[in-house]
C-alpha positions, -999 to +999 in steps of 0.1 A: +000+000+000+009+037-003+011+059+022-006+096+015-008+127+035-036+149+039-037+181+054-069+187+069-080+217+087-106+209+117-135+232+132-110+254+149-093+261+119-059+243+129-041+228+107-037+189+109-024+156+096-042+129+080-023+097+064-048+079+039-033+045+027-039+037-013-040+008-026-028-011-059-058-033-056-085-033-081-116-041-059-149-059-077-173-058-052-209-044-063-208-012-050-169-004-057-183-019-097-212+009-091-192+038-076-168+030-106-195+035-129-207+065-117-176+082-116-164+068-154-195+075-171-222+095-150-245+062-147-281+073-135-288+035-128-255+030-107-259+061-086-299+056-084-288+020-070-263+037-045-284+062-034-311+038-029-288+014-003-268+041+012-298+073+018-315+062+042-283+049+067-274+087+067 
């Protein structure tokens, strides 16, 4: 995995550190497939099935 830094700023408006790791791996799940999707092509379907699953958990 890679290691990333991200510099975040919080409520109080101080600056702090974040490390994200990135991966190499290609994930297939459904909703990585679907998130994919949306991002590549703007697929109504995809994001209407994502928005479906993952609305009302907010």
């Amino acid at each position: 995995m890679l290691g990333f830094t991200i510099k975040l700023v919080d409520e109080n408006e101080e600056p702090s550190k974040k490390t994200a790791l990135l991966s190499a791996e290609k994930r297939s799940d459904q909703w990585s497939m679907l998130l994919v999707s949306v991002a590549e092509t703007r697929d109504r379907h995809a994001f209407s099935q994502l928005f479906s699953h993952f609305a009302p958990l907010l």
